[in-house]
N, CA, C and O atoms as CSV, one atom per row, in Angstrom:
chain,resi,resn,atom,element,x,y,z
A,1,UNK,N,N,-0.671,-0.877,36.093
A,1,UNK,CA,C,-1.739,-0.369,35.253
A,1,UNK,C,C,-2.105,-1.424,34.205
A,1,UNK,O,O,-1.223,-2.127,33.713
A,2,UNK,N,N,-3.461,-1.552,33.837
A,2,UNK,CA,C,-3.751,-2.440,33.091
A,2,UNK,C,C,-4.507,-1.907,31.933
A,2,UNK,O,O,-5.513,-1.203,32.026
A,3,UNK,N,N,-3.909,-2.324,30.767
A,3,UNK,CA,C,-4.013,-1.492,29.591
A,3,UNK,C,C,-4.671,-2.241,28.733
A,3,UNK,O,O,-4.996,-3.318,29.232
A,4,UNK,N,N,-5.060,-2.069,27.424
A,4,UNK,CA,C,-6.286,-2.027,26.735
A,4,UNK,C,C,-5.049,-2.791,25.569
A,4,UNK,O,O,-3.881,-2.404,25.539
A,5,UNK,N,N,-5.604,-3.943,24.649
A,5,UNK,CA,C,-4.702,-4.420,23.976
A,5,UNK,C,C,-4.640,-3.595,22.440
A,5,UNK,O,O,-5.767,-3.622,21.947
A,6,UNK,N,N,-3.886,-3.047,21.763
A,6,UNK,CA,C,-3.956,-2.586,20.151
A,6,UNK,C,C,-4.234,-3.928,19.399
A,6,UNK,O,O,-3.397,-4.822,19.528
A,7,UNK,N,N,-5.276,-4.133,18.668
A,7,UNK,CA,C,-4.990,-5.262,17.676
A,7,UNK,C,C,-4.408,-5.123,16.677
A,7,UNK,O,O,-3.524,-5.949,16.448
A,8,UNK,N,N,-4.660,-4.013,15.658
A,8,UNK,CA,C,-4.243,-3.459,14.450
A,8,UNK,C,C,-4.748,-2.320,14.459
A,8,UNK,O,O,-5.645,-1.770,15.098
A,9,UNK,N,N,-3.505,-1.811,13.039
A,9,UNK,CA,C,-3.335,-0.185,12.478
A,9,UNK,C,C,-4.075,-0.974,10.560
A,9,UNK,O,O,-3.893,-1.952,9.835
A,10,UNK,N,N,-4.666,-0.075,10.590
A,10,UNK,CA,C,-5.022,-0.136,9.040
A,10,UNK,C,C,-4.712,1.921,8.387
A,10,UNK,O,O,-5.307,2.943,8.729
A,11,UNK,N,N,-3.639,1.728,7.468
A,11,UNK,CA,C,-3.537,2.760,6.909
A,11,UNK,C,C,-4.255,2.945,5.935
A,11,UNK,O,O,-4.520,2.132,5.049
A,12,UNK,N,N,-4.751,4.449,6.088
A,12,UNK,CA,C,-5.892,5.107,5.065
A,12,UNK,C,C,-4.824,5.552,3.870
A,12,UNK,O,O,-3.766,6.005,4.306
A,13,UNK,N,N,-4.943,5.491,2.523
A,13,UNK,CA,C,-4.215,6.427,2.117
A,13,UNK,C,C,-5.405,7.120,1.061
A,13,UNK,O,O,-6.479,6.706,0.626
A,14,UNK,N,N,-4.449,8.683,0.856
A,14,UNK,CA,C,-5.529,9.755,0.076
A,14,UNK,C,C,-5.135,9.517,-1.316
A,14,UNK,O,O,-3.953,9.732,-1.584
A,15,UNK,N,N,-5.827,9.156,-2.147
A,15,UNK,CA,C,-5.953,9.396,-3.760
A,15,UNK,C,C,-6.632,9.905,-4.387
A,15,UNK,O,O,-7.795,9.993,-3.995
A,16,UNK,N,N,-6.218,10.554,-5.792
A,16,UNK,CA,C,-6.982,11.297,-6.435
A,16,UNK,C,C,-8.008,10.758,-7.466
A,16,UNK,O,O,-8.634,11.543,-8.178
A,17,UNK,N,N,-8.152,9.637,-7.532
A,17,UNK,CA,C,-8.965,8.604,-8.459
A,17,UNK,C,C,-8.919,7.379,-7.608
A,17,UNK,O,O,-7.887,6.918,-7.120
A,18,UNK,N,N,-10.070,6.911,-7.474
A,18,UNK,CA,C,-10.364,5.713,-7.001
A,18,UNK,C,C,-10.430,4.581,-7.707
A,18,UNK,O,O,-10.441,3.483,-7.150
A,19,UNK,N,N,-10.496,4.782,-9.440
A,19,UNK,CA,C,-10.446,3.778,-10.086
A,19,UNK,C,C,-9.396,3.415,-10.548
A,19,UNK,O,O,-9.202,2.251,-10.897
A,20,UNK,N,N,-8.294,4.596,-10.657
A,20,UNK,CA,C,-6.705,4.296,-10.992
A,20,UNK,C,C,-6.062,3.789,-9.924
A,20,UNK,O,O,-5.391,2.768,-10.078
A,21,UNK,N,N,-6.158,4.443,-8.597
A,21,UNK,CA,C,-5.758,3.534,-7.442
A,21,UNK,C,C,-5.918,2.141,-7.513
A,21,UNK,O,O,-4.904,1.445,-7.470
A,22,UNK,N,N,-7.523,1.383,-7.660
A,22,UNK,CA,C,-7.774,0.197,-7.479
A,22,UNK,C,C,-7.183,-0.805,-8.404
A,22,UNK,O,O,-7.000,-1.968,-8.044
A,23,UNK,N,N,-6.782,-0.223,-9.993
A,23,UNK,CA,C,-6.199,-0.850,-10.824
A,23,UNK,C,C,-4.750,-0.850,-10.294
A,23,UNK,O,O,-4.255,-1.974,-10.373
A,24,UNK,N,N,-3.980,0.024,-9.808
A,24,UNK,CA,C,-2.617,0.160,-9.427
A,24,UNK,C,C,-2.346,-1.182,-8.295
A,24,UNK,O,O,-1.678,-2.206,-8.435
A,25,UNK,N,N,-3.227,-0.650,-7.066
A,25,UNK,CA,C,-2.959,-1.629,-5.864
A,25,UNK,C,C,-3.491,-2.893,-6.230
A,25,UNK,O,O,-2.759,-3.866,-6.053
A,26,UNK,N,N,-5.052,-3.135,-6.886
A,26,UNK,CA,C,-4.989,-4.836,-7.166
A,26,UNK,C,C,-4.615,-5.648,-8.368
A,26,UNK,O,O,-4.383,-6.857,-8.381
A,27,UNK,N,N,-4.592,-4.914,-9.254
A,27,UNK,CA,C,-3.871,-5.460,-10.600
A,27,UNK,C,C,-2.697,-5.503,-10.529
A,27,UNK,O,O,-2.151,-6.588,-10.723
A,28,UNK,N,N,-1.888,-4.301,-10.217
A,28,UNK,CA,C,-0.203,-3.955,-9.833
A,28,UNK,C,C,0.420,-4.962,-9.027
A,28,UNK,O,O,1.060,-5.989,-9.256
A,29,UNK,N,N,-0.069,-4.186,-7.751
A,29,UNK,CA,C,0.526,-4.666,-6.244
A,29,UNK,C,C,-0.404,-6.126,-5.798
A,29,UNK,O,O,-0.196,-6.911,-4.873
A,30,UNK,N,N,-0.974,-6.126,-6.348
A,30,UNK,CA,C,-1.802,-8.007,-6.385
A,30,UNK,C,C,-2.821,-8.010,-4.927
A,30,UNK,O,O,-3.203,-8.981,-4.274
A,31,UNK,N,N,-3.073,-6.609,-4.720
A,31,UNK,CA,C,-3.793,-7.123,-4.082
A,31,UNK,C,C,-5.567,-7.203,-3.970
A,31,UNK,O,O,-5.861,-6.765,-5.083
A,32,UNK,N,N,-6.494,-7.416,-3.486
A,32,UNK,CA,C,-8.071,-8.017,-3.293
A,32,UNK,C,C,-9.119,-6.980,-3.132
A,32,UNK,O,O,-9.224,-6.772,-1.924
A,33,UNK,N,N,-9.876,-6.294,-3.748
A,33,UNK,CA,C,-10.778,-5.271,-3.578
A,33,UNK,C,C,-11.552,-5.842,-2.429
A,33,UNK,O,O,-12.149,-6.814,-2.891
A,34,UNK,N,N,-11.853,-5.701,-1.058
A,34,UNK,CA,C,-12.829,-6.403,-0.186
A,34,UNK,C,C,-14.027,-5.481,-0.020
A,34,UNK,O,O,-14.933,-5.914,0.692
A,35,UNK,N,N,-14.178,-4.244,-0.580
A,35,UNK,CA,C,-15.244,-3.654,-0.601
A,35,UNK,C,C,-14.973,-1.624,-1.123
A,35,UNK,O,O,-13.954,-0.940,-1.027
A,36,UNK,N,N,-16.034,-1.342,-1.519
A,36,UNK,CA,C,-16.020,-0.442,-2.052
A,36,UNK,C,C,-17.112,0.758,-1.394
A,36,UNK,O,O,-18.292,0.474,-1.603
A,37,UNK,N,N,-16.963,1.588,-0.907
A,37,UNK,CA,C,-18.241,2.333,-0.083
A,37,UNK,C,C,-18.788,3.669,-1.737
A,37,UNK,O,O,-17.626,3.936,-2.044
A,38,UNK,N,N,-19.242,4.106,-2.284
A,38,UNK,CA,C,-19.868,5.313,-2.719
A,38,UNK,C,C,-20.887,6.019,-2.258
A,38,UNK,O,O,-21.962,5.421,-2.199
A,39,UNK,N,N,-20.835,7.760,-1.718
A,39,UNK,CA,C,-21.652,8.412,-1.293
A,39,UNK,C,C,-23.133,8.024,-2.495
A,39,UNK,O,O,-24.227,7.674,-2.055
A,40,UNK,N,N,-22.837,8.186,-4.022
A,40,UNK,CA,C,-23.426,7.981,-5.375
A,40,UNK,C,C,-22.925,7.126,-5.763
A,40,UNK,O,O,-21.718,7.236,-5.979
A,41,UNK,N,N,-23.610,5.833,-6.047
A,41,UNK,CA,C,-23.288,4.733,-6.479
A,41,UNK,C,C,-23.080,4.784,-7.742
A,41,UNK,O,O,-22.481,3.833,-8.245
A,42,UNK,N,N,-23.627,6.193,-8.822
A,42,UNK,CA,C,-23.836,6.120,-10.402
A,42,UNK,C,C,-21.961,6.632,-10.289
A,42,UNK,O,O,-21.200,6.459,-11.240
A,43,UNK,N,N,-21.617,7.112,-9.259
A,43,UNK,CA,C,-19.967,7.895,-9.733
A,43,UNK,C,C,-18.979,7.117,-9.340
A,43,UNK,O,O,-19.167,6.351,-8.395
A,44,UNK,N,N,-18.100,7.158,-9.808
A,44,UNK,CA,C,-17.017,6.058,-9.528
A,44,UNK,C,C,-15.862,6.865,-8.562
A,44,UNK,O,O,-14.953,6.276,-7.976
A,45,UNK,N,N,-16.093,8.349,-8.521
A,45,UNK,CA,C,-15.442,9.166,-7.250
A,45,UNK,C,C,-16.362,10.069,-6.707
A,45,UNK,O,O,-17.259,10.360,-7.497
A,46,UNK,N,N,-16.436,10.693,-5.428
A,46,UNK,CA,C,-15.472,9.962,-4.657
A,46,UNK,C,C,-15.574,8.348,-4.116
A,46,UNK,O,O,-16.190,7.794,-5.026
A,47,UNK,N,N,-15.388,7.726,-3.483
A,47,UNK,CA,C,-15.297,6.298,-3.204
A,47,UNK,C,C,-14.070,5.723,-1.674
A,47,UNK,O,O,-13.289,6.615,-1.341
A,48,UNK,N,N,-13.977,4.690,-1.054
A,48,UNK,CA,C,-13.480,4.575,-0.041
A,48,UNK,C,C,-13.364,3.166,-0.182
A,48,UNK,O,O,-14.374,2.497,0.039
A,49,UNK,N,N,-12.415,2.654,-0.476
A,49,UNK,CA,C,-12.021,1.049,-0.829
A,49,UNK,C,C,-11.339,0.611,0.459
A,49,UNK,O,O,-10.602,1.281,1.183
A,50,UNK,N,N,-11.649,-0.373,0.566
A,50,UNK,CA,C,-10.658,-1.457,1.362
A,50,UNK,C,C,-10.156,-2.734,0.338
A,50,UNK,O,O,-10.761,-3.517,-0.393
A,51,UNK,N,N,-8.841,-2.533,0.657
A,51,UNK,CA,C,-7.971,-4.258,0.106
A,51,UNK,C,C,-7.049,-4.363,0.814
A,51,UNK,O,O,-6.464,-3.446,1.389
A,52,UNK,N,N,-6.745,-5.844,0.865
A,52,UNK,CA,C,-6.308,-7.003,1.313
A,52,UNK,C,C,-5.781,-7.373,0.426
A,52,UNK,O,O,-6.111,-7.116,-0.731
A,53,UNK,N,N,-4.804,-8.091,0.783
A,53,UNK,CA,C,-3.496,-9.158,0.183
A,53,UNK,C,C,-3.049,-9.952,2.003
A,53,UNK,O,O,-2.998,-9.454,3.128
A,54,UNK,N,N,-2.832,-11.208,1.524
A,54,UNK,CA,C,-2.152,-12.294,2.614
A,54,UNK,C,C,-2.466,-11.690,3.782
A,54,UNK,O,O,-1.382,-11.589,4.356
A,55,UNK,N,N,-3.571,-11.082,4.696
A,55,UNK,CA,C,-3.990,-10.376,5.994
A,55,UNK,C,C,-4.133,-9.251,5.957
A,55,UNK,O,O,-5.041,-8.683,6.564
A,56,UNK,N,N,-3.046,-8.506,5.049
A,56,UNK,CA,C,-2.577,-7.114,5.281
A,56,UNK,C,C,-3.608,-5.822,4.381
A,56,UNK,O,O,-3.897,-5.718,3.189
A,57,UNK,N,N,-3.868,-5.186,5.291
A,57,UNK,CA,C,-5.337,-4.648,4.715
A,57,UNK,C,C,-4.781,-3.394,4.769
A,57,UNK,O,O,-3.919,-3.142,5.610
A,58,UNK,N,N,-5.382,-2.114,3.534
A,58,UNK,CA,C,-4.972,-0.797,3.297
A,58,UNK,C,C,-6.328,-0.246,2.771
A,58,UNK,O,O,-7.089,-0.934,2.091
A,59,UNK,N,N,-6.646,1.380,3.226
A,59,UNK,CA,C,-8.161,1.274,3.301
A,59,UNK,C,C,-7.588,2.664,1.740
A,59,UNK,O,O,-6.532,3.269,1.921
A,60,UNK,N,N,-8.282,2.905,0.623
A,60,UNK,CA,C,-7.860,4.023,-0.385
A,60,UNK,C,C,-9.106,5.030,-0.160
A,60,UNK,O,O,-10.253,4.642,-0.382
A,61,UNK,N,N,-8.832,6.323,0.285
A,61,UNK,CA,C,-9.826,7.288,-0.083
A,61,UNK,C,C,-9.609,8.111,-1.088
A,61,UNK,O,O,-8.525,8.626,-1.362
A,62,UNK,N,N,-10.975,8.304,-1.853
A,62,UNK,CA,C,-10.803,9.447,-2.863
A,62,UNK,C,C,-11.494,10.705,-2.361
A,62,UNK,O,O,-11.362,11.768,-2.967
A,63,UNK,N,N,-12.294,10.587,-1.163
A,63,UNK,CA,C,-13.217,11.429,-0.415
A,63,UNK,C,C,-11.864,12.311,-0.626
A,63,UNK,O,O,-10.746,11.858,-0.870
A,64,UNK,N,N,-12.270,13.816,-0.460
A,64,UNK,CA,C,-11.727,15.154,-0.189
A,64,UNK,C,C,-11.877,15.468,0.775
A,64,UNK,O,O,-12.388,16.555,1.046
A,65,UNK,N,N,-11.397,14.441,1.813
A,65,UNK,CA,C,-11.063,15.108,3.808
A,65,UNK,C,C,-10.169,14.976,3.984
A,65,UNK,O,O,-9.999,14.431,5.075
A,66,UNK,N,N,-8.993,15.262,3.278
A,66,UNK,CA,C,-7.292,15.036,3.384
A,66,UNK,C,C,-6.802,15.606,1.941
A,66,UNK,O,O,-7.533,15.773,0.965
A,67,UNK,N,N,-5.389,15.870,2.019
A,67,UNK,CA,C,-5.062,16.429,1.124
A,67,UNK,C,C,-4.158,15.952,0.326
A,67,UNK,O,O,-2.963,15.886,0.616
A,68,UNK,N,N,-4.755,15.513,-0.944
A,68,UNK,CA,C,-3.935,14.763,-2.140
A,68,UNK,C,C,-3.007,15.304,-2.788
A,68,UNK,O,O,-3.303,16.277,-3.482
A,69,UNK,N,N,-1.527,14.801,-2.748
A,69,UNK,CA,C,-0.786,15.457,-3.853
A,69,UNK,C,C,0.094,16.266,-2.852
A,69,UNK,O,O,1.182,16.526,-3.366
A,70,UNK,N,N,-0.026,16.706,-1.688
A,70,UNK,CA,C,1.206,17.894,-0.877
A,70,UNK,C,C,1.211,16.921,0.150
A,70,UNK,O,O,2.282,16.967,0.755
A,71,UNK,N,N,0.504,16.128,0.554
A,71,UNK,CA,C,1.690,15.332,2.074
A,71,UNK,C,C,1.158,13.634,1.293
A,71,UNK,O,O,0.203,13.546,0.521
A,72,UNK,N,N,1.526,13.129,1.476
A,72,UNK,CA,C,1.896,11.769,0.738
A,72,UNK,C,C,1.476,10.892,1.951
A,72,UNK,O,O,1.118,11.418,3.004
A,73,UNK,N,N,1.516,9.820,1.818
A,73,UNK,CA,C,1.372,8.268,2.741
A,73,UNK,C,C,2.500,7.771,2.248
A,73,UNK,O,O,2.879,7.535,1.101
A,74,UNK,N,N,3.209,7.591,3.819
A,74,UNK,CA,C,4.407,5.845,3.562
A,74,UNK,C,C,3.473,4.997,4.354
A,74,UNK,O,O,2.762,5.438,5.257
A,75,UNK,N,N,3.513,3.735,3.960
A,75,UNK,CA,C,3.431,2.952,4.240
A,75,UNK,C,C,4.558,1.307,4.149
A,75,UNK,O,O,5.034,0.753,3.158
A,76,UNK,N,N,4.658,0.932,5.685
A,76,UNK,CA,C,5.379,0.419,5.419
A,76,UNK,C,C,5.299,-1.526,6.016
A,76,UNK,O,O,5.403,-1.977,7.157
A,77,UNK,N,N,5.093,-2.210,4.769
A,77,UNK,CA,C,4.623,-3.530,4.686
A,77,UNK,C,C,5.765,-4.730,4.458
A,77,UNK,O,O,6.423,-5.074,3.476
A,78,UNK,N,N,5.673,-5.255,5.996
A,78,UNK,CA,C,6.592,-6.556,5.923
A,78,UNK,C,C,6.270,-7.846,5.397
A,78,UNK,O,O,5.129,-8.302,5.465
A,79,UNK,N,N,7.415,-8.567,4.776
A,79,UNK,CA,C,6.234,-9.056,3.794
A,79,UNK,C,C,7.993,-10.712,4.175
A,79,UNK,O,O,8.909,-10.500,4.970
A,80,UNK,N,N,7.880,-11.824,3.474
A,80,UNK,CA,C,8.696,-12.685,4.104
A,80,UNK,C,C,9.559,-13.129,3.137
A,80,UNK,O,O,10.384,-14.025,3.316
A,81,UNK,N,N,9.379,-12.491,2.061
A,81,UNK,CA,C,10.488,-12.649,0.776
A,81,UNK,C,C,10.432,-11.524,-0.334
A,81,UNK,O,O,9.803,-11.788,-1.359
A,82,UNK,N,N,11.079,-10.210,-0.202
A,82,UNK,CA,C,11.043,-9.115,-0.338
A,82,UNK,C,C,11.856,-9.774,-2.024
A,82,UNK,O,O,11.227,-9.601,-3.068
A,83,UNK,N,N,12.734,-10.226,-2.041
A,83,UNK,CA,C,12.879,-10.542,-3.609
A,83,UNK,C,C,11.834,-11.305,-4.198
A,83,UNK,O,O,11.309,-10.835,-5.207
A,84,UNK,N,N,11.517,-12.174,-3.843
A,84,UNK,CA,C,10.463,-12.585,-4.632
A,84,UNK,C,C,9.161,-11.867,-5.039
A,84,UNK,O,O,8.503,-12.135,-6.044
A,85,UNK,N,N,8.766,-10.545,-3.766
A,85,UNK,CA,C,7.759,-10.017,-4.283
A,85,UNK,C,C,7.933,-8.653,-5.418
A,85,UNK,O,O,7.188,-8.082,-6.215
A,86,UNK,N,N,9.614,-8.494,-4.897
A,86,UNK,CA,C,9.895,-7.468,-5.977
A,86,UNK,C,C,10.126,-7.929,-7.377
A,86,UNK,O,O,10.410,-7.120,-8.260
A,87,UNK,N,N,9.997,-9.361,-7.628
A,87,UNK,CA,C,10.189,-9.868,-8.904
A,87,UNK,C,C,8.611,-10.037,-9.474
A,87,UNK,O,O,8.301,-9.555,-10.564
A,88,UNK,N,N,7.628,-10.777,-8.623
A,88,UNK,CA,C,6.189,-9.971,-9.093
A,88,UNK,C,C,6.021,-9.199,-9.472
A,88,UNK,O,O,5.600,-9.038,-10.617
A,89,UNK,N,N,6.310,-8.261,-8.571
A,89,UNK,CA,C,6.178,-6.809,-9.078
A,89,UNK,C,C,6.423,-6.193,-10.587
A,89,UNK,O,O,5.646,-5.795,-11.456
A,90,UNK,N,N,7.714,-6.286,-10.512
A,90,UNK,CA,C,8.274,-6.099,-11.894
A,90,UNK,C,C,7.560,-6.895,-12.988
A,90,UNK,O,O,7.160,-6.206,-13.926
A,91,UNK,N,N,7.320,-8.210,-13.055
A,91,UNK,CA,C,6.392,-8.623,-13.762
A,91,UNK,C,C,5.126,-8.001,-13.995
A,91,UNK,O,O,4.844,-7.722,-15.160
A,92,UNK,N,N,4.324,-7.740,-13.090
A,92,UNK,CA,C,3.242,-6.902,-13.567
A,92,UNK,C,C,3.372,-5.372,-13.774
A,92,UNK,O,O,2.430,-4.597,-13.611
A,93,UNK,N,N,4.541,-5.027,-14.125
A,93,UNK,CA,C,4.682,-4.039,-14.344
A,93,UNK,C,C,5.371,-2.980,-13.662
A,93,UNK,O,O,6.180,-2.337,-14.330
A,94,UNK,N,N,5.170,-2.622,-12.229
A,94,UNK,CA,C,5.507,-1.987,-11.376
A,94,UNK,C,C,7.160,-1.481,-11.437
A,94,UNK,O,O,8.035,-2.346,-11.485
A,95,UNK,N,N,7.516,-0.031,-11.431
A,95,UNK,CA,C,8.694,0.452,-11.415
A,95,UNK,C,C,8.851,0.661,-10.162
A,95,UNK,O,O,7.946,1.127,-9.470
A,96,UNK,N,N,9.987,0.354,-9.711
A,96,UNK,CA,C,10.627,0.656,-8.144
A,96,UNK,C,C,11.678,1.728,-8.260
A,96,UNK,O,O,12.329,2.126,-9.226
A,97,UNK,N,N,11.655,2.047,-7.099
A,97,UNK,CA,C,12.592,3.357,-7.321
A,97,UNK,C,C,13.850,2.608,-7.209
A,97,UNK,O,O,14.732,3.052,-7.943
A,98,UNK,N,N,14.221,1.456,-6.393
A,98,UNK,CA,C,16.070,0.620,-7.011
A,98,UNK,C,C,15.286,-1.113,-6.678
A,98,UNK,O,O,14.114,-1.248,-6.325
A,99,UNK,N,N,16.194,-2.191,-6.882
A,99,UNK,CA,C,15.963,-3.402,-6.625
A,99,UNK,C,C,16.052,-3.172,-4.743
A,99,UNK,O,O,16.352,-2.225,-4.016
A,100,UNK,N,N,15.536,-4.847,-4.476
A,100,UNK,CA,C,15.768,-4.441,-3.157
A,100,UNK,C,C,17.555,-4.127,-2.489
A,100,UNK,O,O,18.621,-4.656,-2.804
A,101,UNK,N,N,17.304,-3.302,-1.718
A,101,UNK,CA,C,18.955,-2.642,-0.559
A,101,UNK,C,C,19.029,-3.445,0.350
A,101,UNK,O,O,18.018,-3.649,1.022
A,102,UNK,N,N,20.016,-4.008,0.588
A,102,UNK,CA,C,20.093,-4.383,2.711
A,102,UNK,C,C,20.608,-2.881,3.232
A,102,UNK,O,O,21.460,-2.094,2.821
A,103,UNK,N,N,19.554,-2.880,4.470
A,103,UNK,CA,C,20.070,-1.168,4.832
A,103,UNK,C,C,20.813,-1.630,6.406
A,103,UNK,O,O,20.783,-2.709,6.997
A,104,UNK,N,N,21.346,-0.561,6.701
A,104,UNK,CA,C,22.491,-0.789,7.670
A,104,UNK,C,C,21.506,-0.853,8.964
A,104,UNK,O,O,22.060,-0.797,10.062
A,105,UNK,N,N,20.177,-0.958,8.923
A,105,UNK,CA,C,19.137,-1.310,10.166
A,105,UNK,C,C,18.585,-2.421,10.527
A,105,UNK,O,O,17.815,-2.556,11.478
A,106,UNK,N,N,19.082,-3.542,9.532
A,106,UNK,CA,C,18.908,-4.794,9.523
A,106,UNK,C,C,17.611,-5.548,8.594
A,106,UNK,O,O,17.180,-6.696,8.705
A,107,UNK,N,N,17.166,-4.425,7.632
A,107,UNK,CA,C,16.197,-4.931,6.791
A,107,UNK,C,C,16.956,-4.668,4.948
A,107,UNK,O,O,17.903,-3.993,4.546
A,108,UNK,N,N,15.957,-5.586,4.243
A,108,UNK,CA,C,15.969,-5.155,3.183
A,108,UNK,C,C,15.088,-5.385,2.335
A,108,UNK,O,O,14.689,-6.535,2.153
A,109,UNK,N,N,14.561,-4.232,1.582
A,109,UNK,CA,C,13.556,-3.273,1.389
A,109,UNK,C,C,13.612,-2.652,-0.354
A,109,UNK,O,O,14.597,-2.719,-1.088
A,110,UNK,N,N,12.460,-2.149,-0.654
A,110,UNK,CA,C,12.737,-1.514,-1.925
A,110,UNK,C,C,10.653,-0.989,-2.075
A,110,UNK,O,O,9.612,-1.603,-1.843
A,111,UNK,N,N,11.026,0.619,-2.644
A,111,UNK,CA,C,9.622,1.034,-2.733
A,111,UNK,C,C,9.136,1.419,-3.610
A,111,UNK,O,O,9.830,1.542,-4.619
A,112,UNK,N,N,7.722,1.793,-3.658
A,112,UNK,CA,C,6.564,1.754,-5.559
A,112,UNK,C,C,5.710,3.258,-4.707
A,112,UNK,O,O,5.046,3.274,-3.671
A,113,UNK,N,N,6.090,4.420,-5.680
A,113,UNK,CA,C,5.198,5.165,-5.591
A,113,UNK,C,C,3.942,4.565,-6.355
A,113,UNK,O,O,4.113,3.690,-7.203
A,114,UNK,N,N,2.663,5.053,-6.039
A,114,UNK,CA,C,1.278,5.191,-7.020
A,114,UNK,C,C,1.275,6.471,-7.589
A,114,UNK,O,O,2.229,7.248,-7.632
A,115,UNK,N,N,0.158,6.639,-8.017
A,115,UNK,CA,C,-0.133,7.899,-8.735
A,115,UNK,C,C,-0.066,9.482,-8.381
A,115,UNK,O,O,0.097,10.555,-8.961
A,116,UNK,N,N,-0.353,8.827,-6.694
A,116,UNK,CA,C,-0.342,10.241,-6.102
A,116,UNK,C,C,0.861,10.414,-4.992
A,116,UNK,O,O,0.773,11.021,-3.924
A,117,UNK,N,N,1.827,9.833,-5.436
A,117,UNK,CA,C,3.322,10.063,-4.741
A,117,UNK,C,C,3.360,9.150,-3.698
A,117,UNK,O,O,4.496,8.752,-3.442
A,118,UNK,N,N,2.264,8.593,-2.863
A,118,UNK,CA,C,2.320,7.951,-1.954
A,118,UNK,C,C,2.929,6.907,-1.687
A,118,UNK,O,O,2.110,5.989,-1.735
A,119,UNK,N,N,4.060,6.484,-1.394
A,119,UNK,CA,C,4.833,5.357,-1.242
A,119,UNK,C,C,4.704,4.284,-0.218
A,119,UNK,O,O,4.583,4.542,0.980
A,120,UNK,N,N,4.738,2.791,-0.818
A,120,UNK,CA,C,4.275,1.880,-0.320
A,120,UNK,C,C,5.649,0.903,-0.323
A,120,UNK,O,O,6.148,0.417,-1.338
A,121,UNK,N,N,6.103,0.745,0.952
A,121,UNK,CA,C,7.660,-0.213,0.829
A,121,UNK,C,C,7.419,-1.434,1.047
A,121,UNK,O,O,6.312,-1.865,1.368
A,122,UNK,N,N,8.346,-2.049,0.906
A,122,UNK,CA,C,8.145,-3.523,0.867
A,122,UNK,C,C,9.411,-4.085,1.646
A,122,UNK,O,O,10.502,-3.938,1.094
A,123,UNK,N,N,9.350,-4.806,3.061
A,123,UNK,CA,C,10.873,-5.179,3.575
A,123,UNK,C,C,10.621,-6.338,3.858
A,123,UNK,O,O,9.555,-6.954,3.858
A,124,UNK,N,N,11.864,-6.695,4.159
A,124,UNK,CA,C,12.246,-8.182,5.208
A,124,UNK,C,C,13.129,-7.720,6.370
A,124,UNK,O,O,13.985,-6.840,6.277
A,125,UNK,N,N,12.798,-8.476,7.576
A,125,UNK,CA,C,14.200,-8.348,8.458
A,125,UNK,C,C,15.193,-9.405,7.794
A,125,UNK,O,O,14.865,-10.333,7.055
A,126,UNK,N,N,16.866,-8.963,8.346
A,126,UNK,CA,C,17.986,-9.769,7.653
A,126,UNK,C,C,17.862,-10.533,8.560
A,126,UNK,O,O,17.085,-10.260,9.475
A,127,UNK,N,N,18.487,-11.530,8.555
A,127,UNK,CA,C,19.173,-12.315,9.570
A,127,UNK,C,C,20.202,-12.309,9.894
A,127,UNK,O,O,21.026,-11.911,9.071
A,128,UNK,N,N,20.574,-12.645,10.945
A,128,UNK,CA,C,21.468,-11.919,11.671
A,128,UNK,C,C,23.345,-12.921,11.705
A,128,UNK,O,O,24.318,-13.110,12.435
A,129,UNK,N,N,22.758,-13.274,10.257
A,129,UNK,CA,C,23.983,-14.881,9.955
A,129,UNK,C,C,25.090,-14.058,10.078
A,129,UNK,O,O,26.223,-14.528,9.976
């Protein structure tokens, strides 16, 4: 059978402010506003952002077609020096729920709720020294 290739997953996540989100993920989490959709351009919600950081793209809705606040988004972003970005982090502010763990699955990892519980992790694979 000859199958159809996946290129990429881009995760949507639901928020309740689109302008606290965008300050959280690109001021916070460092990453790139690449565009902004508004049904009403005069309102700053609802709204439907896309950003980027180093490839890795995450799309934020504030639209009300999902439900904010009772089921959450993980998301989960490999990244190639999980201490170093958790030391960014902390610099701009960002509280983690611990420093990074090595977990007994061969990564190590450490995660940043936003505003609306939604958790965004951050890993490395170990090596296998």
């Amino acid at each position: 059978m000859v199958g159809h290739m996946l290129k990429r997953a881009i995760p949507v996540i639901h928020v309740a402010d689109a302008v606290a989100a965008e300050e959280f993920y690109c001021r916070r989490l460092g990453f790139n506003l690449v565009s902004a959709w508004r049904a009403d351009a005069t309102l700053a919600n609802p709204a439907y952002l896309t950003i980027e950081r180093d490839g890795v793209q995450l799309h934020l809705t504030s639209f009300k077609d999902g439900t904010v606040g009772i089921w959450t988004s993980n998301v989960y972003v490999f990244v190639e020096d999980v201490d170093g970005i958790f030391e960014e982090l902390s610099l701009r502010g960002v509280v983690a729920a611990s420093s990074p763990v090595d977990q007994s699955w061969g990564t190590r990892e450490f995660a940043v709720r936003d505003a609306d519980r939604n958790v965004i992790s951050f890993g490395q694979r170990r090596s296998s020294a």
